[in-house]
C-alpha positions, 0 to 999 in steps of 0.5 A: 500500500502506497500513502497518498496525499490529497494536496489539490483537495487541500489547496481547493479548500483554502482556495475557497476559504481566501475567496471567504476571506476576499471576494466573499466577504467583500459582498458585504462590505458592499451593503452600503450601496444595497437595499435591505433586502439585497442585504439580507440575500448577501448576507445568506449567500456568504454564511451559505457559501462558509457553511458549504466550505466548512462542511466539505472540510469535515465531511472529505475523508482524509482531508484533516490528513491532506495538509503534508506538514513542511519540513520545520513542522516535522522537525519540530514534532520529532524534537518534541516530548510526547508523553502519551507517544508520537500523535499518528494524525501528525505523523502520518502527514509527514512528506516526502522532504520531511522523511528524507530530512528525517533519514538524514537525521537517522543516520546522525550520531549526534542526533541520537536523543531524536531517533526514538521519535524519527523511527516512529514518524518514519513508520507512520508517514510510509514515504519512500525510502521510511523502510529501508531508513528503519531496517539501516539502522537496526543492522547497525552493529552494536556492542557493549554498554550502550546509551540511553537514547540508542535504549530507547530507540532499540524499544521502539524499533518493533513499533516503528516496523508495525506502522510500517507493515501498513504500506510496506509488506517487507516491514511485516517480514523484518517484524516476524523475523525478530523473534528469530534473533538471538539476544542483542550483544549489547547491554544497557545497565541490568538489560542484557541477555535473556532479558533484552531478548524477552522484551523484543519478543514481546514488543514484536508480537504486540506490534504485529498484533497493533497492525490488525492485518490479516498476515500479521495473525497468521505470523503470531499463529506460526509464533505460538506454534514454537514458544514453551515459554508459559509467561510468552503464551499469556503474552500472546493470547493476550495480543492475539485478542488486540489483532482481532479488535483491531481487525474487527475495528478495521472491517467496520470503517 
């Protein structure tokens, strides 16, 4: 699946808005020279027209995602602190500038305290080249103690390849074939080991479970089919029951 945006439909809207804001509104700048009945008929004819505007806005779906972000606003949303995570309808309105900005800063050390939220973003936006950014980065080799921000990246690397899985299938693959890695060589503090290999697992099931794709069920069935870890079994009735909300959610929409 290919992300596409709706620029025209978008620059329709405003075009129609600064008309408002223009000749629209200029009819009742005129009411000097009118009747009052050609005022009140002016008068309708403008609040018909914003009316009309307004509830073409809200009623086009996908219009509140037609606006691409510019390439400071997509800086400034993965420098931002998000408490309750990355917001999908700003990330998903990253453009092809803003991801290849953020593909840069990907592949900067010295932007490391950011690449948690490029990771994310990319996955979101699905631009071109998103993928292939996300997969580089995790093929980097890495050992010994490593730095909080390249932790939190790390977490939410499974994350950034669910969103991901939604416009590229390979992002679906890469997912399932986390659980086929060995535990990370690299430790963060007590992470290390079994332990860091736990978390990835986990984060993975549940971010192809987040997904609510069709392909995305038949990997956690393959998944179930080998664990004998009991407290990973939970794990994963528990996700395989969010893929079926989030399928279920799906199909009504």
């Amino acid at each position: 699946m290919t992300r596409v945006s709706t620029p025209d439909r978008a620059n329709e809207i405003r075009g129609n808005l600064k008309w408002l804001s223009t000749g629209g509104i200029g009819l009742v700048k005129n009411q000097d020279r009118m009747g009052r009945a050609q005022r009140f008929a002016s008068w309708r004819l403008t609040r018909s027209a914003i009316l009309l505007i307004l509830g073409v806005a809200l009623l086009d779906p996908g219009l509140a995602a037609a606006q691409t972000l510019s390439v400071e606003e997509t800086l400034s949303l993965i420098r931002s602190v998000h408490i309750e995570g990355i917001p999908e309808n700003e990330a998903s309105r990253v453009g092809p500038e803003g991801a290849a900005q953020l593909i840069k800063i990907l592949q900067d050390p010295g932007e490391a305290a950011t690449h948690a939220n490029v990771l994310i973003v990319l996955g979101y936006c699905g631009q071109p080249g998103s993928f292939e950014a996300i997969e580089q980065w995790a093929s980097i080799d890495r050992s010994g103690e490593i730095d909080r921000n390249t932790f939190r990246a790390w977490q939410a690397l499974p994350y950034a390849l669910g969103h991901a899985a939604r416009f590229d299938h390979r992002a679906l693959v890469a997912l399932e074939a986390q659980f086929e890695k060995p535990a990370p060589r690299w430790t963060f503090r007590h992470h290390r080991g079994a332990r860091l290999h736990r978390q990835s697992v986990r984060a993975s099931a549940t971010a192809l479970a987040m997904t609510g794709l069709p392909e995305a069920a038949r990997a956690l069935d393959r998944v179930a089919r080998w664990t004998t870890d009991a407290d990973f079994d939970e794990h994963l009735r528990a996700v395989r029951e969010l893929h079926r909300t989030r399928s279920a959610g799906a199909r009504s929409r």
